[in-house]
BALOLO-17434 format. One record per residue (C-alpha): residue in three letters; x, y, z. Coordinates in steps of 0.25 Angstrom, whole numbers, plus 2048, in hexadecimal, padded with zeros to 3 digits. Layout:
BEGIN
ALAXYZ
...
% end
This chain:
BEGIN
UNKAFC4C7ACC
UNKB044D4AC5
UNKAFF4DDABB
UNKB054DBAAC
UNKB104E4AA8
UNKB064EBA9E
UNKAFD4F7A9B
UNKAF04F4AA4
UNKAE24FDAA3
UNKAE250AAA8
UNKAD650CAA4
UNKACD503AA1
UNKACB4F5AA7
UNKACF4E9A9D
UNKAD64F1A92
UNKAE34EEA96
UNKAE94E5AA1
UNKAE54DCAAD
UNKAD64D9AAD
UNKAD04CFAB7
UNKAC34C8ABC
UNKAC04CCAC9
UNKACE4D2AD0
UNKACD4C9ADC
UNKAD54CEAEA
UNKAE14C5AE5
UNKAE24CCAD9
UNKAE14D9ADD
UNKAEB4D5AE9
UNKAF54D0ADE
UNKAF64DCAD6
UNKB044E2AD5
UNKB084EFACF
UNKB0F4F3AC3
UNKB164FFABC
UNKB08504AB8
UNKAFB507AC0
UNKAF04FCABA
UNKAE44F7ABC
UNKADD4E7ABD
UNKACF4E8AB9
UNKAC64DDABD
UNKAB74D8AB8
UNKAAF4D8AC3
UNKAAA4E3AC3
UNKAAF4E9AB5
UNKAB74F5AB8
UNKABD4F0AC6
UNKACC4F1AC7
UNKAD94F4ACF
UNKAE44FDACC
UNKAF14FAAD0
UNKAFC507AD4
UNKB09504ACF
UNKB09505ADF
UNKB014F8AE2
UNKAF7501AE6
UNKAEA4FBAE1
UNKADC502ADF
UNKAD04FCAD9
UNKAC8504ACE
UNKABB503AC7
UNKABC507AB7
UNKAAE50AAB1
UNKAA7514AA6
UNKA9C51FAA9
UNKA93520AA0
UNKA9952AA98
UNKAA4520A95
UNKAAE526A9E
UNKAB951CAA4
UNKAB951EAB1
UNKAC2517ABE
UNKABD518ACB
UNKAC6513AD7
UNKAC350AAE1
UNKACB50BAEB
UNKADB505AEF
UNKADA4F7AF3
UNKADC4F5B01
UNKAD74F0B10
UNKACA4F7B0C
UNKAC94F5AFE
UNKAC94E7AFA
UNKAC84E1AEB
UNKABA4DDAEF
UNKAB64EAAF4
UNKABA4F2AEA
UNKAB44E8AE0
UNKAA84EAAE8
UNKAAA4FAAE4
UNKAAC4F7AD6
UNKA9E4F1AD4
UNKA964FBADA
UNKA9F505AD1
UNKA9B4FDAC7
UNKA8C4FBAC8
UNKA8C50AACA
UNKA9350CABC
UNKA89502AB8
UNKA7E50DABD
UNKA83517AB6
UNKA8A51DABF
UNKA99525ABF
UNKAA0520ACD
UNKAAD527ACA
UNKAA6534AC6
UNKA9E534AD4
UNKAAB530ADB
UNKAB053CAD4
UNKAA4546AD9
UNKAA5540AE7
UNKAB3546AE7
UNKAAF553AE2
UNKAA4554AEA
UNKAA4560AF4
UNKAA155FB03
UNKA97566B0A
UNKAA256FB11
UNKAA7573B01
UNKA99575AFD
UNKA97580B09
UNKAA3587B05
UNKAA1588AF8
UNKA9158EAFC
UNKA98598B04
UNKAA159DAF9
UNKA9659CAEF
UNKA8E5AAAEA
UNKA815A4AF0
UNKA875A4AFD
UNKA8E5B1AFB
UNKA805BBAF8
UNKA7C5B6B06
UNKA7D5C1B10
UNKA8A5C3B18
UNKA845BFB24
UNKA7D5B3B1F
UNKA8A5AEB18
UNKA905AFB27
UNKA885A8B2C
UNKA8559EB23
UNKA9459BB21
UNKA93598B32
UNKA8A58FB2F
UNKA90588B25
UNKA9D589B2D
UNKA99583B3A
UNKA8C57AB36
UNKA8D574B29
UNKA9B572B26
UNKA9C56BB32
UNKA91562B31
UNKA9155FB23
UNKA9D566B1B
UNKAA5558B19
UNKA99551B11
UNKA98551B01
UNKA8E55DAFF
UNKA87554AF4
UNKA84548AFF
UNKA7F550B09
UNKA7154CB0E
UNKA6654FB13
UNKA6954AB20
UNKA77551B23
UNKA7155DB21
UNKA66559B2C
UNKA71553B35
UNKA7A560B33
UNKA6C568B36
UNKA6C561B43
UNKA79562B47
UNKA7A571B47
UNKA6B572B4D
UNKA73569B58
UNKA7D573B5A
UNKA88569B55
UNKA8F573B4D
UNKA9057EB58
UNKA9C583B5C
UNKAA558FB5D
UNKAAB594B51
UNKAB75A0B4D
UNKAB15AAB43
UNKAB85B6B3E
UNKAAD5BFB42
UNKAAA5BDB51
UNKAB65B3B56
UNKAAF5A7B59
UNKA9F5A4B55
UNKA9759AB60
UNKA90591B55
UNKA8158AB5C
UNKA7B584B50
UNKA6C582B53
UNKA60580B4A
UNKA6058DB42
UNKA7058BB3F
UNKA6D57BB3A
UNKA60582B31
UNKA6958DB2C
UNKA74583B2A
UNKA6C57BB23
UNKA67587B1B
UNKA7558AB17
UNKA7957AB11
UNKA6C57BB0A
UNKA71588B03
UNKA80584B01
UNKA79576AF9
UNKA6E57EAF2
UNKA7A587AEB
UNKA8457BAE8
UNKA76575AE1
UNKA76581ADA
UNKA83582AD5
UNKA85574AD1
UNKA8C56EADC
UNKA82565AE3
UNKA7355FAE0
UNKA6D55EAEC
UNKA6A567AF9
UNKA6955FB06
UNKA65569B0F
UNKA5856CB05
UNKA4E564B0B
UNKA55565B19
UNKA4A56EB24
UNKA4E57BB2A
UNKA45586B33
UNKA4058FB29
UNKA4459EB2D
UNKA3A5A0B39
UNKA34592B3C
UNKA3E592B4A
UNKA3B5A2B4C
UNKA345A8B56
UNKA305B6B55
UNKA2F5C4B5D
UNKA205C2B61
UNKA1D5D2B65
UNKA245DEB6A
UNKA255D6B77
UNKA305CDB73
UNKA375D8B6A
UNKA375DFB76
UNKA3D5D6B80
UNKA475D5B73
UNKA4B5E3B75
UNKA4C5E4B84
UNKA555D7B83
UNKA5F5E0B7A
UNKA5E5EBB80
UNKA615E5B8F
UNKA6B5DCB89
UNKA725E5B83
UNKA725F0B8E
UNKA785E6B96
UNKA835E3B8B
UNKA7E5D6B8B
UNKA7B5D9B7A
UNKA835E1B72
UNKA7B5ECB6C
UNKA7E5EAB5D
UNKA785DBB60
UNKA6E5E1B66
UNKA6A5EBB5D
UNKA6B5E1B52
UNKA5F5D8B56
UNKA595E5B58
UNKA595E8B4A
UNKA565D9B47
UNKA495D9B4E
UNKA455E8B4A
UNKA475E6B3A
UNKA465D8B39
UNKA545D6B32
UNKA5D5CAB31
UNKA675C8B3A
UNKA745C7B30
UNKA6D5D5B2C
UNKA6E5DBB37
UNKA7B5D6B3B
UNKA805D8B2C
UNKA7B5E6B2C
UNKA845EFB26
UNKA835FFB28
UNKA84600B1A
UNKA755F8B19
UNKA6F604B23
UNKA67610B1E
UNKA62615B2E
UNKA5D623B25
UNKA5361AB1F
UNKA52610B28
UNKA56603B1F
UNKA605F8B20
UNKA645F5B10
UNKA6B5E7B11
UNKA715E3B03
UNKA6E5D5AFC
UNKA7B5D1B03
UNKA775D5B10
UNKA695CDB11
UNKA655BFB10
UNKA5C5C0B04
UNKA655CAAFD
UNKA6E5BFAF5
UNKA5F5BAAEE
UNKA575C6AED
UNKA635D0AE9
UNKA5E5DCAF1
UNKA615E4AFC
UNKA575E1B09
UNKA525EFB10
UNKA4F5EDB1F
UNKA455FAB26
UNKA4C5FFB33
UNKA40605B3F
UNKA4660FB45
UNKA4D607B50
UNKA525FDB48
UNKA5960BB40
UNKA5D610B4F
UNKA64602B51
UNKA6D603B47
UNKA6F612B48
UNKA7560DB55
UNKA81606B51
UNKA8D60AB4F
UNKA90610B41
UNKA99607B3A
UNKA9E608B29
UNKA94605B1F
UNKA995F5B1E
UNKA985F4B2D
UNKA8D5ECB33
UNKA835F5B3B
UNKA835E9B47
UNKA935E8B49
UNKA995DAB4E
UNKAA15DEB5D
UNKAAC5D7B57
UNKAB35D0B49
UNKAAE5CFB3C
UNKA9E5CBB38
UNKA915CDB3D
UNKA8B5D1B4B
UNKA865C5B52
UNKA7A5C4B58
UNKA755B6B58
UNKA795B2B65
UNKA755C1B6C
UNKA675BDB67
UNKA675B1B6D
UNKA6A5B9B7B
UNKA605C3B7A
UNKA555B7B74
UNKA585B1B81
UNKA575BEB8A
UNKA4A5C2B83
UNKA455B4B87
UNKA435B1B76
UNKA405A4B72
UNKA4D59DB6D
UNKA4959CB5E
UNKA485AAB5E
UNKA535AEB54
UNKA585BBB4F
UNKA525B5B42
UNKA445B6B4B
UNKA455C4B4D
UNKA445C7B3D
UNKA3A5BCB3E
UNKA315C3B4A
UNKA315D1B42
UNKA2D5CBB34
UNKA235C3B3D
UNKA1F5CFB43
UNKA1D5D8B35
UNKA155CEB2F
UNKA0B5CCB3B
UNKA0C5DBB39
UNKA055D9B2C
UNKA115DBB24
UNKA105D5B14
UNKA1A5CBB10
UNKA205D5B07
UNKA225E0B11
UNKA275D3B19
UNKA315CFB0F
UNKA365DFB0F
UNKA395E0B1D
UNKA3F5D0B1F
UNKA475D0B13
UNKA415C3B0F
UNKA445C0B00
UNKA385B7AFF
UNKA2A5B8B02
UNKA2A5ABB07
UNKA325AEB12
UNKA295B9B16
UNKA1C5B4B16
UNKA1F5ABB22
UNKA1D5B6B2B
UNKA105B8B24
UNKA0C5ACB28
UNKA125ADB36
UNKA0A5BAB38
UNK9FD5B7B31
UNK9FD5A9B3B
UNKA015B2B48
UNK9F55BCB43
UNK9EC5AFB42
UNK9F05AAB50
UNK9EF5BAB56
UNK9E15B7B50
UNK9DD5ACB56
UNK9E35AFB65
UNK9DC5BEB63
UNK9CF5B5B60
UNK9CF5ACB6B
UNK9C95B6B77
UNK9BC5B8B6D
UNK9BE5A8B6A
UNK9BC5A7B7A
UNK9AF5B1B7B
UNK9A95A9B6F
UNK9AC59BB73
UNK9A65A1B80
UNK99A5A8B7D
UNK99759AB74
UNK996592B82
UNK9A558CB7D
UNK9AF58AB87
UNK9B8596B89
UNK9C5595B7F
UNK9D2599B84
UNK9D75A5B81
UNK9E45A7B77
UNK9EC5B4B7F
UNK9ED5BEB74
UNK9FE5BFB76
UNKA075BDB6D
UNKA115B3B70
UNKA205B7B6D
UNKA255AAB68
UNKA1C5ABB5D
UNKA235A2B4F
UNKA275A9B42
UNKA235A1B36
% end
């Protein structure tokens, strides 16, 4: 069968030109080309046809209106080995019944091409404002993370069918250490990447974040990572129990690095972490501009702490005396220059991996992170009877909410100190009443004791 020598519909099926029932294989197979693209529409199912290229190429299409009235032309695909007559009449219908519904086929066709990866949406989070009030060494680390755990997991599916599920999938796979690896970085060469339980939490953290901005700017509707459970700040840290342990802390520094075994500006560093209770990216991102030794304060800009970007003011940190002779100590740098200087390249001091030798020197338990030493001296000031104001003052913390766990954590130790303290009169009472002799709680704190 040839087409007619005559103006066919490029537009709309039936105006012009070659109409017919069904457009059978043989049909189809029989179509030859002329000096003009042009289509054959068929009646089953209304809108179903196949252009033919001035080529011989032929390509099936489905013509149909939206709602609003607008022509649209949705193509099929080429016909070949994998698309048959049937098969793409097949299509047609369930384009069809879809119209029928009230649905725009060509219009989602047209989002799915538009729609961004996760990979895009990350990116475009980094570059964002939001991303940028973060503190420098936040934004560092969070880019690592980004870098090395979710791009790699996630960053080739569409951002807007991510699921629940993938992010619980990816959140196990860096648990797993499935993302670890060695890396080059500007700063320090090459970084040793481990992954573990806090990196998965924090990672998750980070997706949720880069989702919650695109919803706020438009871009997506839902956040995948919402509903998905991370440790809250503190639930896997131990604390400091009592001058004991910050002892053995202390002597494990002080051998380790009088046998070199440390570097001294690593050391110092956790020193000042665990006398002032500071973050680490705020002692490692302490500049000597922040420091006022006269009065014994650490200024740090709304740039410069984590809660700076929401609350807009600067966060005031009290030096003791040795944390001020800790500092004193090293060496005098330019106002921009941090206080704690890497040994080499660009960045921040690293001192994750040094804790992790002296926590095992110490004989720490294994969950006790740098984070734990902030955790140990809030721990520590509320059990002291400090309020949840004074709390929030010396932590930083820009809700009360986030303070108030140590209230809990220090009026639950006071309960338990109670009861232990009470159980030698418990033994003499149950005794004098003819009971039998109760045991008897030592009166010890124990070291590993949990922070809320």
């Amino acid at each position: 069968m040839c087409l007619p020598q005559r103006k066919v519909s490029r537009e709309k099926p039936g105006k012009w030109g070659v109409k017919m029932a069904k457009l059978t294989k043989v049909e189809v197979d029989n179509l030859k080309p002329s000096d003009k693209d042009a289509f054959v529409w068929a009646d089953d199912p209304k809108g179903f046809g196949v252009k033919v290229f001035t080529s011989g190429v032929k390509s099936f299409v489905f013509q149909y209106r939206t709602n609003e009235g607008k022509s649209r032309r949705y193509t099929i695909g080429k016909l070949s080995d994998t698309l048959t007559v049937e098969q793409a009449r097949k299509k047609a219908k369930d384009l069809f019944r879809e119209v029928l519904a009230g649905n725009d086929p060509m219009g989602h066709k047209q989002q799915r091409r538009e729609a961004i990866t996760v990979e895009t949406l990350l990116n475009r989070y980094v570059e964002s404002p939001t991303f940028a009030e973060k503190a420098e060494t936040t934004k560092a680390t969070d880019k690592g993370r980004i870098e090395r755990h979710l791009i790699p997991l996630l960053g080739n599916k569409f951002a807007d069918l991510l699921t629940a599920d993938d992010v619980r999938r990816a959140q196990n796979a860096i648990k797993d250490g499935k993302t670890a690896g060695r890396f080059k970085t500007v700063a320090r060469g090459l970084a040793k990447v481990t992954g573990g339980a806090g990196t998965a939490d924090k990672s998750v953290l980070i997706l949720r974040a880069a989702y919650a901005w695109a919803i706020s700017e438009g871009i997506l509707k839902d956040n995948p990572a919402a509903s998905i459970k991370v440790a809250q700040p503190g639930q896997r840290e131990t604390i400091l129990g009592g001058s004991d342990d910050y002892a053995a802390l202390f002597r494990t520094l002080a051998k380790m690095e009088n046998e070199h075994r440390i570097r001294s500006n690593v050391a110092d560093a956790i020193r000042l972490i665990a006398l002032t209770g500071a973050r680490r990216g705020e002692v490692v991102g302490l500049h000597w501009q922040y420091v006022d030794l006269k009065s014994g304060l650490i200024t740090l800009p709304p740039k410069a702490h984590k809660t700076g970007s929401r609350t807009g003011k600067p966060r005031i940190i009290g030096l003791p005396a040795e944390a001020q002779t800790i500092i004193a100590r090293q060496p005098k740098g330019e106002p921009e220059d941090y206080v704690f200087k890497p040994s080499k390249g660009e960045g921040t001091l690293n001192i994750a991996k040094p804790w992790m030798d002296v926590r095992k020197e110490a004989n720490f338990p294994d969950n006790l992170g740098l984070h734990g030493l902030r955790h140990s001296l809030a721990s520590h000031l509320a059990m002291a009877g400090a309020s949840a104001v004074e709390l929030m003052e010396a932590m930083g913390h820009k809700q009360v909410s986030t303070t108030q766990r140590y209230i809990h954590f220090a009026e639950r130790a006071r309960t338990t100190l109670a009861e232990r303290a009470a159980s030698i009169a418990m033994a003499g009472m149950n005794e004098a009443n003819g009971k039998k002799k109760a045991d008897v709680v030592p009166l010890k704190k124990p070291r590993k004791s949990k922070s809320a």
